[in-house]
C-alpha positions as CSV (number, residue, x, y, z in Angstrom):
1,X,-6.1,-30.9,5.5
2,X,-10.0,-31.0,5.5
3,X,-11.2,-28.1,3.2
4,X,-14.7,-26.9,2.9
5,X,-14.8,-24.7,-0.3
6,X,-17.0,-22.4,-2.1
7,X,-15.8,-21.2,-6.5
8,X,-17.3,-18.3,-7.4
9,X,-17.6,-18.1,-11.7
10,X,-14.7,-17.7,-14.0
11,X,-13.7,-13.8,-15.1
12,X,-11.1,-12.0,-15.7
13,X,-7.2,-11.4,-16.3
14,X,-4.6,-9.5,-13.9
15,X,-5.3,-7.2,-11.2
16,X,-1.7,-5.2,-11.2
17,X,-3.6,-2.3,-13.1
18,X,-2.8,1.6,-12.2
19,X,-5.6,3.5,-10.9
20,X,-4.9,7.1,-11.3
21,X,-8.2,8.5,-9.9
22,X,-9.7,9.6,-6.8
23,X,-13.2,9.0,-6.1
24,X,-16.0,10.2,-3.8
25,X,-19.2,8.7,-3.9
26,X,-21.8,6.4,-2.6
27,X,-21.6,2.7,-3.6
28,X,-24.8,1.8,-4.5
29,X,-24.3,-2.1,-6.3
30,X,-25.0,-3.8,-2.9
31,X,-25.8,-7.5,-3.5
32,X,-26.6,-9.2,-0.6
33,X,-27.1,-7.7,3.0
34,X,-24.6,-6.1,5.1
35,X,-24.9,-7.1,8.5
36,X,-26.2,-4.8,11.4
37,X,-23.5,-4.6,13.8
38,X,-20.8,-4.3,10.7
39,X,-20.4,-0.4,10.9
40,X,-17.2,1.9,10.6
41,X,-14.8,2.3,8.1
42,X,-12.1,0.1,6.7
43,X,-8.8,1.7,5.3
44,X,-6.9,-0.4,3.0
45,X,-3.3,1.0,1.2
46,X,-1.0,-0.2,-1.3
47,X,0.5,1.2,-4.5
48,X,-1.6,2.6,-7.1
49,X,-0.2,3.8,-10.2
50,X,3.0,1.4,-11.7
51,X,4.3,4.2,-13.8
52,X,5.0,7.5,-13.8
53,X,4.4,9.2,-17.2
54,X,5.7,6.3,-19.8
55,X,8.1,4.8,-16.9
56,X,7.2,1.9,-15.0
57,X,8.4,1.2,-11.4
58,X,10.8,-1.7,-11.2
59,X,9.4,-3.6,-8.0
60,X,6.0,-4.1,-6.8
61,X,6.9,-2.3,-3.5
62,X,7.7,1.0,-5.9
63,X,4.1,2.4,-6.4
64,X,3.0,5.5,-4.7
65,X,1.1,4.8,-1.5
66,X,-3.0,5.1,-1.8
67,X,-5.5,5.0,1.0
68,X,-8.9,3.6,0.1
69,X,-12.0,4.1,2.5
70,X,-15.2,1.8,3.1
71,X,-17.0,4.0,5.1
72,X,-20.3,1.4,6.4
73,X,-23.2,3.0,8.1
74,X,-26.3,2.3,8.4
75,X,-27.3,3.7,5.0
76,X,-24.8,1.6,3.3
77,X,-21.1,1.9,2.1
78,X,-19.5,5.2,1.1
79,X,-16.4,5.3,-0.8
80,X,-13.2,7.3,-1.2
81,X,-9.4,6.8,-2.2
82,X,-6.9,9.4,-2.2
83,X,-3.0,9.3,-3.2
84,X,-0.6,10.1,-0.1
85,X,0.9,13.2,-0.8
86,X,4.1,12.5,-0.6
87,X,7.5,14.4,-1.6
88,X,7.9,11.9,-4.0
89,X,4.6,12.0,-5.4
90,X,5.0,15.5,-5.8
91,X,8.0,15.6,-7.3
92,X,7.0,12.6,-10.0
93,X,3.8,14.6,-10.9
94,X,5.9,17.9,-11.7
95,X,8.7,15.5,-13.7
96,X,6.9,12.5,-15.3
97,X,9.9,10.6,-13.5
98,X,9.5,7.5,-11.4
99,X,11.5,8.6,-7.8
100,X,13.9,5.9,-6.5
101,X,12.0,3.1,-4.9
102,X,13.8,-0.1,-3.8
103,X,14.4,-1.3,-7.1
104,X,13.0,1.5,-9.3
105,X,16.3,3.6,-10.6
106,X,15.7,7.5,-11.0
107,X,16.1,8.6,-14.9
108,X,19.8,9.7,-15.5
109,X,21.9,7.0,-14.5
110,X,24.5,6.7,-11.8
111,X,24.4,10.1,-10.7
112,X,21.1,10.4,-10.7
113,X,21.0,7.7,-8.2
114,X,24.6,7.8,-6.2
115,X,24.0,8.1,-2.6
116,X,20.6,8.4,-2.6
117,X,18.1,5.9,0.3
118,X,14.8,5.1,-1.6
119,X,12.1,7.4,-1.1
120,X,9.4,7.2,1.3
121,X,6.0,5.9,-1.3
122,X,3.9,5.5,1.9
123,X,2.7,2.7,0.4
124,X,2.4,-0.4,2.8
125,X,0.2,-0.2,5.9
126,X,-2.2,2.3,7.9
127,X,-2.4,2.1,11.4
128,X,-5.3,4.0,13.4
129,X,-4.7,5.1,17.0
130,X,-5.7,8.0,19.3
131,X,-8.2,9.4,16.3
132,X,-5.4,9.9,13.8
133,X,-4.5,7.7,10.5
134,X,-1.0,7.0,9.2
135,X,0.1,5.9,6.0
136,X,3.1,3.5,6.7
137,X,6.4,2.7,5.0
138,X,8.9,1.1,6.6
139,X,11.8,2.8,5.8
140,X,10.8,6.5,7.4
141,X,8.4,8.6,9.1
142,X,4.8,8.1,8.8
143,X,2.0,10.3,7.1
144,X,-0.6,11.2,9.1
145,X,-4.1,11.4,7.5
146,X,-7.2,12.8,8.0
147,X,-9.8,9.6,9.1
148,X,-12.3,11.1,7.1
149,X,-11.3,13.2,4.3
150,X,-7.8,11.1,3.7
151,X,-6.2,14.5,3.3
152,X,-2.2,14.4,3.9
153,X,-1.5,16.2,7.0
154,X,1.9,15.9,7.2
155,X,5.1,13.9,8.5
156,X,4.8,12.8,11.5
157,X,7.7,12.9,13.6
158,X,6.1,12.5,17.0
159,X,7.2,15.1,18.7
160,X,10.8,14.8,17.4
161,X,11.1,11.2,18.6
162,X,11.6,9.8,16.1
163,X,15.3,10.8,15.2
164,X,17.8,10.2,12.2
165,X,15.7,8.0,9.3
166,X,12.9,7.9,11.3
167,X,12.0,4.8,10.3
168,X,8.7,3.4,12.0
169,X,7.7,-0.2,10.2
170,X,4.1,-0.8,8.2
171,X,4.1,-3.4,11.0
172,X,3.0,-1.9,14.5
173,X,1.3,-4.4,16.9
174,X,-1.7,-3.0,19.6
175,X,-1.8,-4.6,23.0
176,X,-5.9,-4.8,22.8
177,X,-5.1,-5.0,27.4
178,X,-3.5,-1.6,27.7
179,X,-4.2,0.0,24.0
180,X,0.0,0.5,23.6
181,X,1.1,0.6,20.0
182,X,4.5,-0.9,19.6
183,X,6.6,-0.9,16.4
184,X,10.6,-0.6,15.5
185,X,13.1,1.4,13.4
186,X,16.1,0.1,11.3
187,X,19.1,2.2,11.8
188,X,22.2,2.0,10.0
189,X,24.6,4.6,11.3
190,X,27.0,4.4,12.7
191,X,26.2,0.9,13.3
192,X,23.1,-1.6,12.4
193,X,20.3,-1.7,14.9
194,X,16.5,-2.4,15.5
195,X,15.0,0.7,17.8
196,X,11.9,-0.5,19.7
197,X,9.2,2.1,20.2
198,X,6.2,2.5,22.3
199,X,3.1,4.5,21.3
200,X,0.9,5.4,24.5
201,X,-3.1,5.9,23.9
202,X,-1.8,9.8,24.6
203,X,0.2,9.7,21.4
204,X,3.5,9.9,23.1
205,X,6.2,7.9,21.6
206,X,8.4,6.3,24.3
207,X,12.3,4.5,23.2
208,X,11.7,0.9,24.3
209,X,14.9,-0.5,23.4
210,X,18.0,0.3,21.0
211,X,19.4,-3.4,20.4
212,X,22.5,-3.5,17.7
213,X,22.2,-6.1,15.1
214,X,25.3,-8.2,13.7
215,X,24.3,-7.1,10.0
216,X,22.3,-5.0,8.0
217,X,19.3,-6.5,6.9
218,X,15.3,-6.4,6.1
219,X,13.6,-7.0,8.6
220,X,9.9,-6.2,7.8
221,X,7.9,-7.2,10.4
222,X,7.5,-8.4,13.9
223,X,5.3,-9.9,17.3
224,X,4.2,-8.6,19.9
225,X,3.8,-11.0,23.3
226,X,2.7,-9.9,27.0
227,X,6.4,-9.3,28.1
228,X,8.3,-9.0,24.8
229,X,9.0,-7.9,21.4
230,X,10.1,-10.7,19.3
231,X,12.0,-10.0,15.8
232,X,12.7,-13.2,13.9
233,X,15.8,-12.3,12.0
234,X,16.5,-14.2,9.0
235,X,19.7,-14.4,6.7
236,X,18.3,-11.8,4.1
237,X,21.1,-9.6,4.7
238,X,22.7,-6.4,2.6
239,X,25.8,-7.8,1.4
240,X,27.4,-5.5,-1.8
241,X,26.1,-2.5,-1.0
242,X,29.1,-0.2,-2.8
243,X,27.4,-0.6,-6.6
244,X,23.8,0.7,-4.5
245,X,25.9,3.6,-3.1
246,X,27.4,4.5,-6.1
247,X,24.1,4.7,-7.9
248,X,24.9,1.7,-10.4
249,X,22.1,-0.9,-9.1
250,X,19.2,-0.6,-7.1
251,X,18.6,-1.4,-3.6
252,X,17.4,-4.5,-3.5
253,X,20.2,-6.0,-5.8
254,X,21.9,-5.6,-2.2
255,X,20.6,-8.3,-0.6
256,X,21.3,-11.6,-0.6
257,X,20.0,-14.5,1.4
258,X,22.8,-16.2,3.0
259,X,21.4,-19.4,5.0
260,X,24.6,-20.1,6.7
261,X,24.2,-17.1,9.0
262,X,21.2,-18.7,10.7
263,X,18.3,-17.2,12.2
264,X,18.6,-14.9,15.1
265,X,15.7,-14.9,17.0
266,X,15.7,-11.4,19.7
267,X,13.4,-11.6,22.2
268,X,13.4,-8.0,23.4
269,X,11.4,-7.0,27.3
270,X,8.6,-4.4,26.9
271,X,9.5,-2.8,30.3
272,X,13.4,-3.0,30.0
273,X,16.4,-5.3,30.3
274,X,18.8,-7.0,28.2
275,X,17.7,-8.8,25.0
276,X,17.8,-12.6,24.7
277,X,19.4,-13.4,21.7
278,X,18.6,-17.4,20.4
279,X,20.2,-19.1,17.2
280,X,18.6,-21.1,15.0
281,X,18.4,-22.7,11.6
282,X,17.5,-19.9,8.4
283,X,14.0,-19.0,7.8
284,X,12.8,-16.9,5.0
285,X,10.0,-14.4,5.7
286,X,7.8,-11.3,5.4
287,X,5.2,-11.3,7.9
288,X,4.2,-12.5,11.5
289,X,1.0,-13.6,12.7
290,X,1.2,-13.6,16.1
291,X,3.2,-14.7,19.8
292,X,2.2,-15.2,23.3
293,X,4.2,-16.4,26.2
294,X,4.0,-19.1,28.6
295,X,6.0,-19.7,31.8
296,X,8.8,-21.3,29.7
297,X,8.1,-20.6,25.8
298,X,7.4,-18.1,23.6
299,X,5.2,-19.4,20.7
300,X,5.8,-16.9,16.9
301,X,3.3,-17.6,14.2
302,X,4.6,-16.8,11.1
303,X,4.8,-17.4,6.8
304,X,7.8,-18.9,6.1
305,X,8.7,-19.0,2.1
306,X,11.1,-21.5,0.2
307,X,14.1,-19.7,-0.7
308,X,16.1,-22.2,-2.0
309,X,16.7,-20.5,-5.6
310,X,18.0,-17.6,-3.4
311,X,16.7,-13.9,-3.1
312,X,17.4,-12.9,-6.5
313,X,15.5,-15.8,-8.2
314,X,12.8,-14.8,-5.8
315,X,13.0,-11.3,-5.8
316,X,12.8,-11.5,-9.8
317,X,9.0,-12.5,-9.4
318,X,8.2,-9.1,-7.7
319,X,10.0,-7.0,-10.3
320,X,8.0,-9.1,-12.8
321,X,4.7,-8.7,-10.7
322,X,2.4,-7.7,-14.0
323,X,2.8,-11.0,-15.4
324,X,4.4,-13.7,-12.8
325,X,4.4,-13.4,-9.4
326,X,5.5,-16.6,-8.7
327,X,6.3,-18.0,-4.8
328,X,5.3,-14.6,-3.5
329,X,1.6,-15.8,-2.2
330,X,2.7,-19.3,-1.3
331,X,4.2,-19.4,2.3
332,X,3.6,-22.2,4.7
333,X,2.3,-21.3,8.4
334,X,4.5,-22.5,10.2
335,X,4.6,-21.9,14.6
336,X,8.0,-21.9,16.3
337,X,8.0,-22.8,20.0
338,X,11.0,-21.4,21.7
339,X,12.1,-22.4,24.7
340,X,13.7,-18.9,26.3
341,X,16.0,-20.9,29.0
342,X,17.2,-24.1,27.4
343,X,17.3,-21.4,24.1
344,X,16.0,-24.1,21.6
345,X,13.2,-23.9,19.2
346,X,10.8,-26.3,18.0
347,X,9.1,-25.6,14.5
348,X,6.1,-27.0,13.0
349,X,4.1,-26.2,9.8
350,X,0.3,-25.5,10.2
351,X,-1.2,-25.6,6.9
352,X,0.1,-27.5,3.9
353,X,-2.4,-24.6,2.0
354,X,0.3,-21.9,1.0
355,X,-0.6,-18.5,2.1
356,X,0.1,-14.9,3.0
357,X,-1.2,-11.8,4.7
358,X,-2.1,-13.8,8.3
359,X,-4.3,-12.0,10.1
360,X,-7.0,-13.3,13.5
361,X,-9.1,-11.4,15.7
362,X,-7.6,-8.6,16.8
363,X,-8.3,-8.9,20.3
364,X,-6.1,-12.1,20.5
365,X,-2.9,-10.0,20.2
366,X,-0.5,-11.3,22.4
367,X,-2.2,-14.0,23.6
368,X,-2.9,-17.9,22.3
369,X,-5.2,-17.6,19.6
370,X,-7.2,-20.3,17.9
371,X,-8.2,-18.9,14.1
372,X,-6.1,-17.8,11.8
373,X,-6.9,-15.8,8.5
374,X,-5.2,-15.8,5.1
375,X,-5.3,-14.7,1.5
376,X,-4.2,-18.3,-0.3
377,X,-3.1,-18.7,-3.7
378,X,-4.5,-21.9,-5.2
379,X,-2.2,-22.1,-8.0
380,X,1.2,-22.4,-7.6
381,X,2.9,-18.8,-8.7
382,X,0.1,-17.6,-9.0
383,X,-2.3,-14.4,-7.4
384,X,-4.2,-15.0,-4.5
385,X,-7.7,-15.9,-5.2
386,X,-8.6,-17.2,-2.1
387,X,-9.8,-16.5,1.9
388,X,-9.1,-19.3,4.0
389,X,-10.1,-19.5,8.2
390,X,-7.9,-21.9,9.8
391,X,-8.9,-23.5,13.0
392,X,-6.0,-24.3,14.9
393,X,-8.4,-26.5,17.5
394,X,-9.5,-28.7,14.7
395,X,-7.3,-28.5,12.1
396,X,-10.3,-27.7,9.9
397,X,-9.8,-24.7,7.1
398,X,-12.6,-23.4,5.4
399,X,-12.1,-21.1,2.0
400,X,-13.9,-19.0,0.0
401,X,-12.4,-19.1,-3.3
402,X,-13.1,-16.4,-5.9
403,X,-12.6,-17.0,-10.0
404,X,-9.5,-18.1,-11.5
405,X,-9.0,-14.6,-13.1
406,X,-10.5,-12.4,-9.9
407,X,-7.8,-12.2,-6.8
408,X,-8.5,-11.4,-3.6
409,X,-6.3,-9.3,-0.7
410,X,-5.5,-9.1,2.6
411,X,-8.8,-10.6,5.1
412,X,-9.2,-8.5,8.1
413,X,-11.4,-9.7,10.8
414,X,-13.8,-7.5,12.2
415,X,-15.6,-8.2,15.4
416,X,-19.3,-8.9,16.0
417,X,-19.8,-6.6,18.6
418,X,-22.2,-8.4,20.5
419,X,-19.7,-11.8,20.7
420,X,-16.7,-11.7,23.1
421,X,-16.3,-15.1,21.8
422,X,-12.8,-15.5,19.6
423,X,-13.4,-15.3,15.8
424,X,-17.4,-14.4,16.1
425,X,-17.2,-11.8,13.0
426,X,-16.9,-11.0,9.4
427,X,-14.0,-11.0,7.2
428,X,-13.3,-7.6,5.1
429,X,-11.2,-8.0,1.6
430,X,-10.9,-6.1,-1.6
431,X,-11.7,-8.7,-4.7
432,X,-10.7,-7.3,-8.1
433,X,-12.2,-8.2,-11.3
434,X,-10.1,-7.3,-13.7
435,X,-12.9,-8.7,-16.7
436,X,-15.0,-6.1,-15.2
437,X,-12.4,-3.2,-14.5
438,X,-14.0,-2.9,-11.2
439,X,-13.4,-3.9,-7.5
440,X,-16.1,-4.9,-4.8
441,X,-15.8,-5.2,-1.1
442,X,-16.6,-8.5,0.1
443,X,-17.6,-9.3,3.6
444,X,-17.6,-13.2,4.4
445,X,-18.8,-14.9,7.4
446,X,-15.4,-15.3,9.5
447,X,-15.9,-18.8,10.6
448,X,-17.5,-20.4,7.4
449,X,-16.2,-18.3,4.6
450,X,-16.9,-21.1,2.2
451,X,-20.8,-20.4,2.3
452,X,-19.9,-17.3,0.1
453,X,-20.0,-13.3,0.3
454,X,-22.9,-12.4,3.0
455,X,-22.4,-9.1,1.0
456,X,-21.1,-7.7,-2.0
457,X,-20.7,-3.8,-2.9
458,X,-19.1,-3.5,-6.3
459,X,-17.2,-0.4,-7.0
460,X,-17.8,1.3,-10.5
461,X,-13.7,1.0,-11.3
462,X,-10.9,-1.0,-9.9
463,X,-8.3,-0.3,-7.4
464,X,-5.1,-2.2,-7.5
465,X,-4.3,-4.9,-5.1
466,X,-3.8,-3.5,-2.0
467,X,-1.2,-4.9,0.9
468,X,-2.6,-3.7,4.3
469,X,-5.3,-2.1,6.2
470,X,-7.2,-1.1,9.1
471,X,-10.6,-1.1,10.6
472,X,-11.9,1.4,13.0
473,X,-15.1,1.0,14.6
474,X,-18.1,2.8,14.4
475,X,-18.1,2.8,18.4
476,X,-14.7,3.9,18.6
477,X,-15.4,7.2,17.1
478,X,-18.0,8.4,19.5
């Protein structure tokens, strides 16, 4: 693949550093020039503190959830992060004890731990809708935030919709035609299944679909198409689950990836009907990048991972996330056409650049889209360092590439709101520089992010790496 690329100096060491305060201030180390029509706020979230007293968690996913705010206006770029309060950040404050996570073990052993679900860290993804924030895990409820204070609000149930775990995934998808949220629940009991929600621009939430699942498993993410919900369900399924019920291992020693089950691919209607069910060869994967229909396929863009040393050799990596992330950062786009009557599928990679966190332009949702964006590690095993915009027309990519030492998260793509035209934006991440012990916002030209940051506002202390995040508007809140 043709790469256009721009290096940035050499800094730094590792960016998995706890950040136990909260801040509230104006960011005044501005280098560069934010652009006039960037204004409103981005959200980001991940974990941010790795131990509790003189425990650390077990798993990178373990962390208690914080919610960092860019807030850009015309007089530049306010800051402010606050901790999701949580009942299990509570509780760790008052106890110096790391909660259970999903592979962090409470302090006192097997009882300690025996029939006990991990605890909801809020720690994943926000989503903004109908002038609320939540805080996202995928396991339970959401916690709804304040958009401007990041106060916790409260669980948010819905209206009592959401029933039994209340689970409601990090990773809903908004129909940008109708302004629908759409997202899923794992249940377990009494049997395994995937409950398909809708979220209408009133804030009602609607049951979609309930559609039973062969086998337990984790199933993190999913697409959203004109007419369907699409869950690509890979063989990383829960299979000795009585030593995590007895409180001898954690959670995620229950998994295993077991490629002879296949892929199930369930293509679920947004307005009711059965489910199409279509088998296929085992995939490995976190997230989804997007999926549109035609009159006979449905295209899925998606990171597929090796997992030929299996999910413990894998998993290992995230446990040891301070020093060795290892495969983590290094999928391969990859776009599976599947033909819904003939029930066949067609893959084919995209990038030989390995990647995660795929994002486009939001208004593309559902629909063919011809950019996509992602946070690329260019070592093997290693962080991500790297923003890369791939033109699927082309074939072209073009990266920005930070210092060997500094990494990079998540890009979002953020409109230019006088361009209807795809991809005519900025790109938003979070670069830590751990040499410094500070973070900066970076905004980078969404189609040529190898000419470099068109701004830079440096923070004056780091926050961890962060997973997801959100951007609302300046428009949308008037």
């Amino acid at each position: 693949m043709n790469v256009s690329e721009y290096s940035a100096p050499d800094t730094g060491t590792s960016p998995w550093d706890s950040q136990p305060d909260e801040f509230d201030y104006h960011a005044d180390l501005v280098d560069g020039e934010i652009p006039e029509g960037l204004r409103g706020a981005l959200y980001r979230i991940g974990p941010g503190r790795f131990e509790v007293g003189s425990h650390p968690v077990g798993h990178i996913f373990d962390g208690d959830g914080m919610v960092s705010k860019f807030d850009i206006g015309p007089d530049g770029v306010h800051f402010r992060n606050r901790y999701v309060r949580t009942k299990a950040f509570a509780r760790s404050n008052s106890t110096s004890m790391p909660p259970k996570g999903f592979s962090t073990q409470r302090i006192g052993g097997a009882l300690a731990n025996a029939l006990r679900f991990p605890e909801n860290m809020a720690n994943t993804n926000v989503l903004v809708h109908d002038d609320s924030l939540y805080a996202l895990w995928e396991g339970g409820r959401p916690h709804r935030l304040d958009l401007e204070s990041l106060a916790t609000l409260g669980v948010e149930s819905f209206g009592g919709a959401l029933k039994r775990l209340g689970a409601f995934s990090a990773h809903p998808k908004a129909d940008p035609r109708t302004g629908e949220v759409f997202n899923f629940g794992l249940d377990v009991f009494p049997r395994p299944m995937i409950r398909c929600y809708r979220l209408t621009t009133g804030g009602k939430l609607d049951g979609v679909a309930t559609v039973p699942i062969p086998k337990l498993g984790f199933v993190h993410d999913f697409a959203l198409t004109e007419r369907h919900l699409v869950f690509v369900l890979g063989p990383l399924v829960v299979k000795r689950p009585i030593p995590v019920v007895l409180g001898l291992r954690p959670f995620d020693d229950a998994l295993s990836y077991e490629p002879d089950l296949g892929t199930s691919i369930v293509l679920v209607p947004r307005d009711g009907g059965a489910a199409t069910t279509i088998e296929y060869d085992p995939l490995f994967h976190f997230h989804v990048t997007n999926a549109y229909d035609t009159a006979t396929d449905t295209i899925v863009e998606l990171v597929v991972h090796d997992a030929d040393g299996g999910w413990s050799e894998w998993n290992a990596h995230l446990r040891d996330f301070r020093n060795h992330p290892g495969p983590a950062f290094g999928g391969t786009l990859t776009r599976l056409t599947i033909n819904r009557a003939a029930r066949t599928v067609v893959r084919e990679p995209l990038s030989d650049l390995g990647g995660e966190f795929p994002q486009i332009d939001q208004r593309r949702t559902a629909a063919e889209h011809r950019f996509t964006y992602l946070a690329q590690a260019s070592q093997t095993g290693g962080n991500p360092d790297s923003i890369t915009t791939i033109d699927h027309s082309t074939g072209r990519a073009n990266r920005y590439r930070s210092s060997d030492e500094n990494t990079v998260c998540e890009p979002l793509f953020v409109a230019d709101p006088t361009e209807v035209t795809e991809g005519k934006g900025w790109l938003l991440t979070v670069e830590h520089r751990p040499a410094e012990a500070s973070s900066a916002l970076l905004v980078l030209r969404a189609d040529r992010p190898n000419d470099g940051p068109v701004a830079t506002v440096a923070l004056d202390h780091h926050i961890p790496m962060t997973f997801h995040g959100a951007f609302r508007a300046a428009i949308d809140r008037q």
